[in-house]
FILUMSE-221604 format. One line per 2 residues: number of its first residue (from 1); for each residue y, x, z negated of C-alpha. Coordinates in pm, whole numbers. Example, Ala and Ser with C-alpha at 12.3 -4.5 7.8 and 13.67 -1.06 7.14 Angstrom:
2
1	-450:1230:-780; -106:1367:-714
This chain:
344
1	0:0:0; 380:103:21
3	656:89:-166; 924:-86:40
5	1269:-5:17; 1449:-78:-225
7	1713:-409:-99; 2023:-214:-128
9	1897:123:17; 1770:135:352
11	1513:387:371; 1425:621:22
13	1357:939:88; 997:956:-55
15	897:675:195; 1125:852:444
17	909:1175:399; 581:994:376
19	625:829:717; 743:1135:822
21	445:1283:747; 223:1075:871
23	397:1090:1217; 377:1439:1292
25	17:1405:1198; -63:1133:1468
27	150:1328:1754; -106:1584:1696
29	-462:1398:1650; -672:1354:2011
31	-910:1112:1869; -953:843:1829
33	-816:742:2161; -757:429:2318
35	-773:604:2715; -675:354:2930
37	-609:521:3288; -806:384:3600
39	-1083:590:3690; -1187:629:4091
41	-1393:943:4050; -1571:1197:3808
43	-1259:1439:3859; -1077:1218:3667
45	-1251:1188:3343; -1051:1501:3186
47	-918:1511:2823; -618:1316:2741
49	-408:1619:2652; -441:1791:3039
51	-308:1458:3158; -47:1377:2896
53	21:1696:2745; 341:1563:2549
55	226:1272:2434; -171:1246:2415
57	-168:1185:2005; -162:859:1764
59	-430:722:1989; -234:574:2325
61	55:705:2509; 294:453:2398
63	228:491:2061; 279:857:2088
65	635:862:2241; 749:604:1969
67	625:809:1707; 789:1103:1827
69	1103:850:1850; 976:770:1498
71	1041:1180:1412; 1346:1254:1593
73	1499:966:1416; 1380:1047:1045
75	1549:1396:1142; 1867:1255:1207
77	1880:1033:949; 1738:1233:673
79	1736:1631:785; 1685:1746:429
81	1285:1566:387; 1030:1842:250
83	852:1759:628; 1130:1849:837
85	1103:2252:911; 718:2102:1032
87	842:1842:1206; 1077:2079:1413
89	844:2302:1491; 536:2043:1589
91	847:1896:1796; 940:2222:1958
93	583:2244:2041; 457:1953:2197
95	772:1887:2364; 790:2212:2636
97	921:2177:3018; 619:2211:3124
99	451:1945:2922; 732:1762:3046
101	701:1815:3439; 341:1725:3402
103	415:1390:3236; 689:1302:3513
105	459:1422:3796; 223:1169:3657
107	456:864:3676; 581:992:3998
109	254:941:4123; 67:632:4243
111	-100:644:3927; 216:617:3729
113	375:326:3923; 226:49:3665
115	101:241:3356; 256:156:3056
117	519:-77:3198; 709:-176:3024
119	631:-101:2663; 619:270:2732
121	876:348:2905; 1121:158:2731
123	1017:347:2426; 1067:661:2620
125	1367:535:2712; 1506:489:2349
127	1378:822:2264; 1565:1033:2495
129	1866:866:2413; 1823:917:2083
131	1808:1289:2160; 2110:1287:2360
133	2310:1105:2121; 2198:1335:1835
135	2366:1697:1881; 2072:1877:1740
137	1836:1708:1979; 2027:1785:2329
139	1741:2061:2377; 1445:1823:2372
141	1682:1583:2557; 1684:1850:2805
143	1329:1889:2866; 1240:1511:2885
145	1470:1466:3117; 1284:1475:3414
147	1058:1206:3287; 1325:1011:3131
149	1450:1015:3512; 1120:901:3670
151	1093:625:3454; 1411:470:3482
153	1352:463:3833; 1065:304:3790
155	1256:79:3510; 1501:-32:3807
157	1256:-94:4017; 1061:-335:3818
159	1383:-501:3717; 1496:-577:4077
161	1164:-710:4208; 1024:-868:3900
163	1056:-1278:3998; 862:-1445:3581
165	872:-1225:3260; 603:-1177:3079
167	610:-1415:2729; 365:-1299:2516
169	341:-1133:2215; 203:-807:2261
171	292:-453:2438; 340:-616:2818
173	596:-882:2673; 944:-836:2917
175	1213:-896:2632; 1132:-634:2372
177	1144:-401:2637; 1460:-481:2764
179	1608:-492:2466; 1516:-143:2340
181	1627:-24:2689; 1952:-185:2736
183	2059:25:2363; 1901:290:2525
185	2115:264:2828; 2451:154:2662
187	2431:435:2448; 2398:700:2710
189	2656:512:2941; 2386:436:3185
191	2576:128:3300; 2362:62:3616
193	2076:19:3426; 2238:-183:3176
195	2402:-433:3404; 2013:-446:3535
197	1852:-561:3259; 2171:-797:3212
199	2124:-959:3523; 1748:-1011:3470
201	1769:-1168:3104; 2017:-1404:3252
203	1788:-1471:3514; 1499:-1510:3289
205	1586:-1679:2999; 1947:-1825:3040
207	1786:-2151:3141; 1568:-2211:2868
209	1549:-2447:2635; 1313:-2678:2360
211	1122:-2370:2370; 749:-2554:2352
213	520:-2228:2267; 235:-2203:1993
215	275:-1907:1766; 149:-1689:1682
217	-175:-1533:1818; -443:-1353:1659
219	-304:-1035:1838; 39:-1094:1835
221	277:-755:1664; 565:-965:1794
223	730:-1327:1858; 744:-1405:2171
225	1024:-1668:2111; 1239:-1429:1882
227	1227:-1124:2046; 1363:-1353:2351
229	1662:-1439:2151; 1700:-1086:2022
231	1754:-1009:2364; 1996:-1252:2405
233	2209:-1153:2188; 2295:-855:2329
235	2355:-988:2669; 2555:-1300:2626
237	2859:-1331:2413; 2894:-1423:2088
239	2971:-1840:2105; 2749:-1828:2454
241	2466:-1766:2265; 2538:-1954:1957
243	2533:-2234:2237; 2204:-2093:2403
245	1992:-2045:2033; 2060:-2355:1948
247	1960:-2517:2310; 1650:-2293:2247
249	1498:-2377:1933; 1716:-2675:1871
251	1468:-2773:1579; 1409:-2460:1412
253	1436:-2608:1046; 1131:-2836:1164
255	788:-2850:985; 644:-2694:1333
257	865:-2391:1297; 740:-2338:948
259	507:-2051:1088; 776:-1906:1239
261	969:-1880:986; 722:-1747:720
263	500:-1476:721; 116:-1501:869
265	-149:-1418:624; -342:-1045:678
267	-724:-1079:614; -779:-725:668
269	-498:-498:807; -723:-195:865
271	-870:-426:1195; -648:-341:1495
273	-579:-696:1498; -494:-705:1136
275	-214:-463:1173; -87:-653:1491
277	-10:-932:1274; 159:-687:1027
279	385:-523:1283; 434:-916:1341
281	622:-917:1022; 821:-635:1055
283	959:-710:1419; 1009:-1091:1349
285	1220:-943:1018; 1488:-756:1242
287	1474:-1030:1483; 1577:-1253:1239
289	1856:-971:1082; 1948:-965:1421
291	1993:-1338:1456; 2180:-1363:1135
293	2423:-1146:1252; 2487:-1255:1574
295	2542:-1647:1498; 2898:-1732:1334
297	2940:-1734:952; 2829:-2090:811
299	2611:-2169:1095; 2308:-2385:1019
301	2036:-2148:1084; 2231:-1817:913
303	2055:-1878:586; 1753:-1986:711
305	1752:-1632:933; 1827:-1405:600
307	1519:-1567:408; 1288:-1536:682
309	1403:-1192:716; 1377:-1094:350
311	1013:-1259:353; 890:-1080:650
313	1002:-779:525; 886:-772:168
315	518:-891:382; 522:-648:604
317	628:-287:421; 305:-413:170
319	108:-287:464; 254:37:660
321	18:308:519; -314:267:349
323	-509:93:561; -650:358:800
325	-528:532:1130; -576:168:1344
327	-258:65:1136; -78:407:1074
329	-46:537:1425; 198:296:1487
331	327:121:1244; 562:299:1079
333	802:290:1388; 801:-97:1347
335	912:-28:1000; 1175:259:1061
337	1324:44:1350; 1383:-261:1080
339	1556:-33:825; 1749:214:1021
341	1761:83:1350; 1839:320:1648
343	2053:548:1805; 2317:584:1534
C-alpha cells in the first residue's frame, strides 16, 4: 500500500523518492514483456532491446517512455531525492543518439506507421517537451529529437485523415491522447500541431451530447466520457464549454452517474486488470480537478467535481506500489500526472 499525499502537499518527498525508485528500476527490466510487434518472419523474433533500445523496459514501449516522463519529471520537481545522481546516470544511459536514431528509424518505417498510436506517441510527445522546457534536460531533448520529429509527423498525419475517434477506455482511446499532446505542443510553441488537434476535437466531440455510454469496463484505466471533456476544456473557451459539459452529461447528479462519480471497487490490483481499474481512479481524479477548474465558480457540478476528485484520489494512491510489477510499471505516472501535473 502507499501513503498518499498528504491534501495540502502535492507530492512528499519519501513517496517522491519511492516512485522514483521504482521507475528507474522498470526503464531497466527486459522481462516480463508484453512484445507486441507483427511478426512476418523468423528474422524478426530478436530481443526487445535491439529493436527499442531506449525504451524496451517496464514491460511495453509505452509504458517505458512514460516512465522515463515519470523520471525526468520527479527530477525537475524534486532534484534533491536520494535517487536522483542514479536516475541521471540510468537516464544518460539509456537515452544515447544512437538509441535514439534506431527508435526513429523504426517509426519511420512501415512497421512504425500504426504502432503505438496514439497512446505512445503522445506520451513521447509530453516527454520531450518536458525536456525542452526543463533547462537541465535540453541534452536528452536533443537526442530524442529525431524521434520526437518522426512521430509528430506521424501525429499530423493521423489527425488529418482520422474521420471517428476512438471512445474507449483504454490505451487506443483518441482524447487522452490529444490532450497530453496539445500541452505538449503549446508548451513547445508547436502551434501547427496544436491548431491540429484543435480542429479534430471540434470535429469529434463538439456535437455531442446526452452522452448514452455504460461505464466502466472491466479493463478500463480511464473514462471514456471524462477524459472527452478533459479535452474539451482545453480547446474551447471557458463559457463554450460550460455550455458544451452541461449539453454532455446534462444529468450528471443522476443515480446512473453514481458510478461515475465514485470509485469502482479493486478485487485484486496485482491482476493487470485490477490495476486498470486503479489507474481508473487516478485519471478520473484529475479529470474531475480538471473539470472543477474549468467550470465557473458556483456552478452546479463544481462541488460535485471536488468530491469525486478527493474520492478517486484517496482510492487510487491506496494502490500505486505493493501489488507487484503488473501494477508498478505503470502506475505511478498516473499518479505523478494527478499531483504534479506536467510541463511546469
Amino acid at each position: 500500500m502507499t501513503t498518499r499525499p498528504d491534501d495540502d502537499v502535492l507530492l512528499a518527498d519519501e513517496t517522491a523518492n519511492l516512485l522514483l525508485e521504482t521507475a528507474v528500476a522498470n526503464v531497466q527490466r527486459d522481462y516480463p514483456i508484453h512484445w507486441t510487434h507483427l511478426v512476418t518472419s523468423p528474422e524478426e523474433l530478436e530481443p526487445q532491446r535491439a529493436r527499442h533500445p531506449v525504451f524496451a523496459g517496464s514491460y511495453d514501449w509505452h509504458s517505458c517512455v512514460h516512465q522515463t516522463w515519470l523520471i525526468v519529471r520527479l527530477l525537475r520537481r524534486f532534484p534533491g531525492l536520494d535517487a536522483a545522481e542514479k536516475a541521471l546516470t540510468v537516464l544518460d544511459r539509456l537515452v544515447t543518439e544512437e538509441g535514439c536514431a534506431t527508435e526513429a528509424d523504426f517509426f519511420a518505417d512501415d512497421a512504425g506507421r500504426y504502432w503505438e498510436r496514439p497512446y505512445g506517441w503522445a506520451w513521447l510527445l509530453l516527454l520531450v517537451a518536458e525536456l525542452r522546457t526543463w533547462p537541465a534536460g535540453a541534452e536528452l531533448a536533443a537526442r530524442l529529437k529525431p524521434l520526437a520529429d518522426v512521430l509528430r509527423g506521424r501525429m499530423l498525419d493521423w489527425l488529418r485523415g482520422a474521420g471517428l475517434p476512438t471512445r474507449v477506455g483504454t490505451h487506443t482511446n483518441s482524447a487522452l491522447a490529444c490532450a497530453l499532446a496539445l500541452d505538449a505542443a503549446r508548451a513547445t510553441d508547436d502551434g501547427e500541431l496544436a491548431q491540429a488537434i484543435v480542429d479534430i476535437a471540434v470535429a469529434w466531440y463538439a456535437r455531442d451530447t446526452n452522452y448514452g455510454g455504460f461505464e466502466p469496463d472491466a479493463a478500463d484505466f480511464l473514462s471514456p466520457a471524462l477524459v472527452e471533456a478533459d479535452l474539451m476544456r482545453r480547446v474551447l473557451p471557458a463559457d463554450e464549454f460550460t455550455a458544451w459539459f452541461e449539453a454532455f452529461l446534462p444529468d450528471l447528479e443522476d443515480d446512473r452517474w453514481f458510478t461515475l462519480r465514485v470509485p469502482v471497487s479493486v478485487e485484486d490490483p496485482s491482476d493487470p486488470y485490477g490495476s486498470h481499474l486503479v489507474g481508473l481512479a487516478l485519471s478520473r481524479s484529475w479529470c474531475w480537478q480538471g473539470l472543477a477548474s474549468a467550470l465557473p465558480a458556483g456552478h452546479r457540478f463544481v462541488e460535485l467535481a471536488q468530491e469525486s476528485a478527493a474520492m478517486h484520489r484517496a482510492f487510487g494512491w491506496m494502490y500505486v506500489s505493493g501489488y507487484g510489477y503488473a501494477a508498478e510499471h505503470w502506475l505511478g505516472t498516473f499518479a505523478a500526472y494527478l499531483e504534479l501535473g506536467a510541463l511546469t
